[in-house]
GUKEDREN-563579 format. One record per atom (N, C-alpha, C, O): residue number from 0; atom name; x, y negated, z negated. Coordinates in pm, 1 decimal. Layout:
// residues N
+-------+-------+----------+----------+----------+
! lovex ! vexse !     east !    north !       up !
+-------+-------+----------+----------+----------+
!   NUM !    CA !        X !        Y !        Z !
...
+-------+-------+----------+----------+----------+
END
This chain:
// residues 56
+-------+-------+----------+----------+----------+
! lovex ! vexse !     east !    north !       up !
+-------+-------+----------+----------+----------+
!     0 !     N !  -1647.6 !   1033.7 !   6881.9 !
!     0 !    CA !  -1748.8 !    986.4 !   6789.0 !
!     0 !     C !  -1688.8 !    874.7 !   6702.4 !
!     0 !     O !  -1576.8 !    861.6 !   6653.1 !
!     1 !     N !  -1806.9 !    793.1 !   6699.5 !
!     1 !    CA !  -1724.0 !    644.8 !   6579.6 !
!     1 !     C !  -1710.6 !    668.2 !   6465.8 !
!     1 !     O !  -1732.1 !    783.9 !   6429.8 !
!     2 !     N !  -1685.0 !    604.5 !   6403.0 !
!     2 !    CA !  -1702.4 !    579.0 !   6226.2 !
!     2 !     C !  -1822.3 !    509.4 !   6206.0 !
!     2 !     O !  -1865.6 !    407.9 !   6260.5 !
!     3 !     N !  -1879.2 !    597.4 !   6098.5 !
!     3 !    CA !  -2025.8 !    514.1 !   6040.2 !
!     3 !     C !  -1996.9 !    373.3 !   5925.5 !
!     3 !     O !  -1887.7 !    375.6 !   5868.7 !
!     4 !     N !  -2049.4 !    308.1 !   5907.6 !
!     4 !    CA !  -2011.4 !    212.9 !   5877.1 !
!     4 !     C !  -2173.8 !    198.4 !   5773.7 !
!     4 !     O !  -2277.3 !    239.1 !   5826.4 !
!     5 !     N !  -2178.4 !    146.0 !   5647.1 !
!     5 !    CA !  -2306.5 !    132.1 !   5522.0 !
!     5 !     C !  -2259.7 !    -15.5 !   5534.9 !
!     5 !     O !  -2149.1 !    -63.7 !   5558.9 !
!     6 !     N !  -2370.9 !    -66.0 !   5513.0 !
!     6 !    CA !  -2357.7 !   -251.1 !   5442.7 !
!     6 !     C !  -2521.9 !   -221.0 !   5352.0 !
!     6 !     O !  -2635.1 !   -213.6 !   5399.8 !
!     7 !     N !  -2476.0 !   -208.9 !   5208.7 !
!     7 !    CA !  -2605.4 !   -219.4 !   5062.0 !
!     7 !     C !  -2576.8 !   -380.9 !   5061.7 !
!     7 !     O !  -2480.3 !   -447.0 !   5100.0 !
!     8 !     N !  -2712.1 !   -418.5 !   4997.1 !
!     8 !    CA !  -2742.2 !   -501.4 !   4912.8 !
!     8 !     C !  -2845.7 !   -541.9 !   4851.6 !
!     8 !     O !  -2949.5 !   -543.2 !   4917.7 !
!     9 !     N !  -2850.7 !   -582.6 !   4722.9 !
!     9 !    CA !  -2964.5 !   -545.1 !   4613.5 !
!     9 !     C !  -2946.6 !   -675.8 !   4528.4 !
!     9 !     O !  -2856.7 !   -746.3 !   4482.5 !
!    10 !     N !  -3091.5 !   -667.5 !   4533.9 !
!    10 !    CA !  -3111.4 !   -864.7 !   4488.8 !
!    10 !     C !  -3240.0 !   -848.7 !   4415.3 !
!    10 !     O !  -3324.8 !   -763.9 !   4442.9 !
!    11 !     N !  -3248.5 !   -939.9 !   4315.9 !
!    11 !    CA !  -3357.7 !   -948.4 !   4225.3 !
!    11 !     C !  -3401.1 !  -1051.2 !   4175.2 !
!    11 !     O !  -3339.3 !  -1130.7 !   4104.4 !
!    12 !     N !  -3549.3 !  -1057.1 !   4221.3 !
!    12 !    CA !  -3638.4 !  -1177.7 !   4185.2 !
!    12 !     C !  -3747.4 !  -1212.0 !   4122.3 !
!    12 !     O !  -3821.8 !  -1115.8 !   4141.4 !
!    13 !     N !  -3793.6 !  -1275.0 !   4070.5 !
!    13 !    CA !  -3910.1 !  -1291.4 !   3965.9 !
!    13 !     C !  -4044.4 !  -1372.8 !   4092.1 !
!    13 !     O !  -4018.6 !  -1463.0 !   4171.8 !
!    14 !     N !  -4130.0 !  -1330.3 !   4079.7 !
!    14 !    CA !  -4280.6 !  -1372.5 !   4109.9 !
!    14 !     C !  -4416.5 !  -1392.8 !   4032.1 !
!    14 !     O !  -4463.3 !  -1297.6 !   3969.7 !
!    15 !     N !  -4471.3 !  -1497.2 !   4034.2 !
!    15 !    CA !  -4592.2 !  -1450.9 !   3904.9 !
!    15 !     C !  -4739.9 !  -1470.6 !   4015.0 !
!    15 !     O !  -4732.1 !  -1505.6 !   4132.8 !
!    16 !     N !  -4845.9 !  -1444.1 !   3954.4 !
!    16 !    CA !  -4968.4 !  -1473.0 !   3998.1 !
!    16 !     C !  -5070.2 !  -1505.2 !   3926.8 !
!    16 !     O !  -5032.6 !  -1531.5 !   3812.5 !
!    17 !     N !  -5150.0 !  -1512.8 !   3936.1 !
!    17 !    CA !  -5279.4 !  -1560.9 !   3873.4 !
!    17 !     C !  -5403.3 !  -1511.2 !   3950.9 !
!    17 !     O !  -5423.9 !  -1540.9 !   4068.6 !
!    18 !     N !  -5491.3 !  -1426.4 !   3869.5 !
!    18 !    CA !  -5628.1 !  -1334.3 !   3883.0 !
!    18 !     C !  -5732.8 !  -1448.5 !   3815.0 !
!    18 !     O !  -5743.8 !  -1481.5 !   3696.9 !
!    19 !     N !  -5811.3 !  -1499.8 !   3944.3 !
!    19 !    CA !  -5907.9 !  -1580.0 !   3908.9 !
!    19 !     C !  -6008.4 !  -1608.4 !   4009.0 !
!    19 !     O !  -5990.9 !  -1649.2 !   4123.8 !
!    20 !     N !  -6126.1 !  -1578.6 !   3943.6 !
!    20 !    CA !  -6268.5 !  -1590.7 !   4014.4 !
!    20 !     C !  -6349.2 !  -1737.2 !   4009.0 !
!    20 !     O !  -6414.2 !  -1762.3 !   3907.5 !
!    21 !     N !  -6345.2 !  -1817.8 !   4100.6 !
!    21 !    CA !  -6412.5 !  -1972.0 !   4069.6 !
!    21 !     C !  -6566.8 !  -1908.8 !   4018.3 !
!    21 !     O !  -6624.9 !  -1961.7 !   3923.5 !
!    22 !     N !  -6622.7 !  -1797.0 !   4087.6 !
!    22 !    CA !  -6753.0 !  -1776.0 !   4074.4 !
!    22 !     C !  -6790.5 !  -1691.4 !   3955.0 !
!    22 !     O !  -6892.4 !  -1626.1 !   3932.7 !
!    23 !     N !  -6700.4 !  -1706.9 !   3896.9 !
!    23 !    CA !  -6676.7 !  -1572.9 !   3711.9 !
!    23 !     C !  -6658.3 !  -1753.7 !   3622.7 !
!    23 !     O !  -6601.8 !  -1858.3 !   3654.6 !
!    24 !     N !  -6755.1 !  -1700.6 !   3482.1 !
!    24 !    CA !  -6683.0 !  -1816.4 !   3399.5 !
!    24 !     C !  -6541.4 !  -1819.6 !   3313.9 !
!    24 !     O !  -6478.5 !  -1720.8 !   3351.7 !
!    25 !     N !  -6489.6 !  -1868.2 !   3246.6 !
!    25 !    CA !  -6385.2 !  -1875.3 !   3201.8 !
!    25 !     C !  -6415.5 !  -1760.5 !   3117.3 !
!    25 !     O !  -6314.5 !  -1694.3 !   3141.1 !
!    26 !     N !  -6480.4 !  -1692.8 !   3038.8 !
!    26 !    CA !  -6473.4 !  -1565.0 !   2956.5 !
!    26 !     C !  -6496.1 !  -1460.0 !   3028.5 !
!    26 !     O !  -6442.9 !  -1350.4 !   3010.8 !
!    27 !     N !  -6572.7 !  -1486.5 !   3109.7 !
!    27 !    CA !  -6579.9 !  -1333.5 !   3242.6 !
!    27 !     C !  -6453.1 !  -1332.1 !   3335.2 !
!    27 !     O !  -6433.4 !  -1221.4 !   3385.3 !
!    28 !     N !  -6346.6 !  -1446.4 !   3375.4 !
!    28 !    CA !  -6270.2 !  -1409.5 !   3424.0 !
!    28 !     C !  -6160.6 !  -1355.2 !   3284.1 !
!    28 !     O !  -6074.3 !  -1271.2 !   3309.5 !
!    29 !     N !  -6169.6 !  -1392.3 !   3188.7 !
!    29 !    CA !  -6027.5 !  -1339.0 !   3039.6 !
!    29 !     C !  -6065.6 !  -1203.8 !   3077.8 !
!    29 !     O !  -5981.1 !  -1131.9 !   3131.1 !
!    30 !     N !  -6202.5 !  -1154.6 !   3052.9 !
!    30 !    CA !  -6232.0 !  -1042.3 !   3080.3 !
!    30 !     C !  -6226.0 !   -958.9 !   3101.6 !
!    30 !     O !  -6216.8 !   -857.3 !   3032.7 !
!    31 !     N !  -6231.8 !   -989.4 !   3291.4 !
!    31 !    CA !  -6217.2 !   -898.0 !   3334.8 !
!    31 !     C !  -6005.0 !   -905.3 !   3415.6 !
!    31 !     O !  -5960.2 !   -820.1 !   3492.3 !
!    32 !     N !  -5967.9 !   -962.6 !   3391.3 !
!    32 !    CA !  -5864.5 !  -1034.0 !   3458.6 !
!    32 !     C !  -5741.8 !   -958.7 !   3336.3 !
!    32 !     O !  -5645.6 !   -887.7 !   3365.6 !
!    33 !     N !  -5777.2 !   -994.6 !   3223.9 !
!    33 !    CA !  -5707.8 !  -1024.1 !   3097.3 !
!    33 !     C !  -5582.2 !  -1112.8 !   3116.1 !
!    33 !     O !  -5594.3 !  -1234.5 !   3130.6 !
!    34 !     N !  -5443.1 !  -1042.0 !   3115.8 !
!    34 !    CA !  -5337.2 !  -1156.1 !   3090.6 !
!    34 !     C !  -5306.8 !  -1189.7 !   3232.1 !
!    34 !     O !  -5226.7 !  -1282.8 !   3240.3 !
!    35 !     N !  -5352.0 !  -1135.5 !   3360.9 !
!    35 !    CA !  -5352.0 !  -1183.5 !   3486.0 !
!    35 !     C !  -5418.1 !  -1357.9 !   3524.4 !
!    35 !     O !  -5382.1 !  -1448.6 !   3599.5 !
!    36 !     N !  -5524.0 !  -1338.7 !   3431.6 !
!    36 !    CA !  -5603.4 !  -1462.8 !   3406.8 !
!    36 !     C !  -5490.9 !  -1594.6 !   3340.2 !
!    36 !     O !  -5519.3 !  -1712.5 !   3361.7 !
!    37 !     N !  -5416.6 !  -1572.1 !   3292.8 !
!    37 !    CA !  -5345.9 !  -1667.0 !   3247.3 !
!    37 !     C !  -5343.8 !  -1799.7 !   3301.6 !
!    37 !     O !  -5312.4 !  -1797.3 !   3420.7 !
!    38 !     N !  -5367.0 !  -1919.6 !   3255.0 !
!    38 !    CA !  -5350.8 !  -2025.7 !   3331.5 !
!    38 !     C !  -5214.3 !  -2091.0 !   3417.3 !
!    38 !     O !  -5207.7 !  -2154.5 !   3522.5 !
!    39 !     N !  -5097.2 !  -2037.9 !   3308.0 !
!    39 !    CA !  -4988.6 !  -2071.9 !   3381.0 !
!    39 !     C !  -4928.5 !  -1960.7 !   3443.3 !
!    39 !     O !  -4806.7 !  -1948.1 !   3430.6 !
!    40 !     N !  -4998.7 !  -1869.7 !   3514.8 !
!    40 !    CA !  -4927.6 !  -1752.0 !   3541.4 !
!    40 !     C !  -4882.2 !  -1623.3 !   3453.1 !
!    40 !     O !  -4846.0 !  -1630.4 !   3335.6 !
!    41 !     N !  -4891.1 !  -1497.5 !   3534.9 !
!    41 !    CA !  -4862.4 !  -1383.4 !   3505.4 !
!    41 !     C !  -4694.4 !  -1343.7 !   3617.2 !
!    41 !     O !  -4680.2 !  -1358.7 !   3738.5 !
!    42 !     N !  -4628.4 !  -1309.6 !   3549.1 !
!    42 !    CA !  -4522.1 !  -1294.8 !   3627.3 !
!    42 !     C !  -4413.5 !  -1120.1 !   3636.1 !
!    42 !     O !  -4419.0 !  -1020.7 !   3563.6 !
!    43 !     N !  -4374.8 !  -1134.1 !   3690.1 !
!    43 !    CA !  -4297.0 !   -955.7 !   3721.2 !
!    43 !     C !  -4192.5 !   -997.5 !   3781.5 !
!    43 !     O !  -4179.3 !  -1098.8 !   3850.3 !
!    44 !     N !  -4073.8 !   -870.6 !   3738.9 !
!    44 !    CA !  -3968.1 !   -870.9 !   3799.3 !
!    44 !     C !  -3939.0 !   -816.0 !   3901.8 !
!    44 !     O !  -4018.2 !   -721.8 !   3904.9 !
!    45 !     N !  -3870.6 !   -809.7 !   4000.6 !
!    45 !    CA !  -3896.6 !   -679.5 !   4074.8 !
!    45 !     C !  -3730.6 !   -705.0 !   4125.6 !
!    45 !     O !  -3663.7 !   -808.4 !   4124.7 !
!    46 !     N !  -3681.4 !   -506.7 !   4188.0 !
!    46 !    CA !  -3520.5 !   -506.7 !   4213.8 !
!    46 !     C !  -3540.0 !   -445.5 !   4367.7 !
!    46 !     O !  -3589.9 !   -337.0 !   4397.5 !
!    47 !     N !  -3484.6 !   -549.7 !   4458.4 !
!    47 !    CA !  -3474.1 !   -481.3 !   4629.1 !
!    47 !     C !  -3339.4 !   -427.3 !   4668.8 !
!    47 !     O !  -3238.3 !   -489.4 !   4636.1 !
!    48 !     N !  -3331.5 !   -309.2 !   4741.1 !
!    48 !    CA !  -3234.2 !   -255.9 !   4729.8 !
!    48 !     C !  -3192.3 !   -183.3 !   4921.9 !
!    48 !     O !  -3252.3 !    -84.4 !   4964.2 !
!    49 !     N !  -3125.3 !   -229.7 !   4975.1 !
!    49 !    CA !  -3206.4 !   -196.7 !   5104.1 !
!    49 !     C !  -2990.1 !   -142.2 !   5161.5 !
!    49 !     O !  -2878.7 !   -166.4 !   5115.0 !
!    50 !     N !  -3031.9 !    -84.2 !   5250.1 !
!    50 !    CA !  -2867.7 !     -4.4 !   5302.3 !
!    50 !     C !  -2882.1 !     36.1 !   5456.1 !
!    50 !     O !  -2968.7 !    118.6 !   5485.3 !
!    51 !     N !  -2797.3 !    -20.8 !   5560.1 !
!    51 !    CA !  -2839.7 !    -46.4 !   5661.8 !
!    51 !     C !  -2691.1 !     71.2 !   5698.2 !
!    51 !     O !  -2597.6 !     92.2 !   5621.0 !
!    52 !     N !  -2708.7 !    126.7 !   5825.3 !
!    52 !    CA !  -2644.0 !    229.3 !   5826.3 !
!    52 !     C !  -2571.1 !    228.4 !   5954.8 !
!    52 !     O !  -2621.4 !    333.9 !   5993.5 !
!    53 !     N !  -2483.9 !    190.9 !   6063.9 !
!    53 !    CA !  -2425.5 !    176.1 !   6200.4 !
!    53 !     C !  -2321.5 !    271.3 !   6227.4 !
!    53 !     O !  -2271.6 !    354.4 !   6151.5 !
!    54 !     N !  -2296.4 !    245.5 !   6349.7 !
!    54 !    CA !  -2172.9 !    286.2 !   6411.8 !
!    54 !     C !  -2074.1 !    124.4 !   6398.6 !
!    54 !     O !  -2104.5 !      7.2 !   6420.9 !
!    55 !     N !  -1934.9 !    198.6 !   6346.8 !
!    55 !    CA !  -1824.8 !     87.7 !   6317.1 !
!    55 !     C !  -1782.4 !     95.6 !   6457.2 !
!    55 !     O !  -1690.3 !     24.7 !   6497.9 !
+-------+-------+----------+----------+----------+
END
């Protein structure tokens, strides 16, 4: 039998979006949207963390 062998790695990146209806007006999309509606973006962090597992 081999040796198992792990390779981790964990990386972290920022993404934003924007919640907007052309067919909503500008107060029905604040609305219903709230800070998603933002004009220059709504943004989140997020952490990926992934560990791959073999025979050495």
């Amino acid at each position: 039998m081999g040796h198992i062998a792990y390779l981790r790695r964990k990386e972290t990146f920022s993404a934003a979006h924007r919640l907007h209806s052309p067919h909503l007006t500008e107060e029905e999309n604040k609305e219903l949207y709230g800070k998603c509606n933002n004009p220059n973006g709504h943004g989140h962090n997020y952490t990926v963390e992934i560990t791959i597992r073999g025979e050495a």
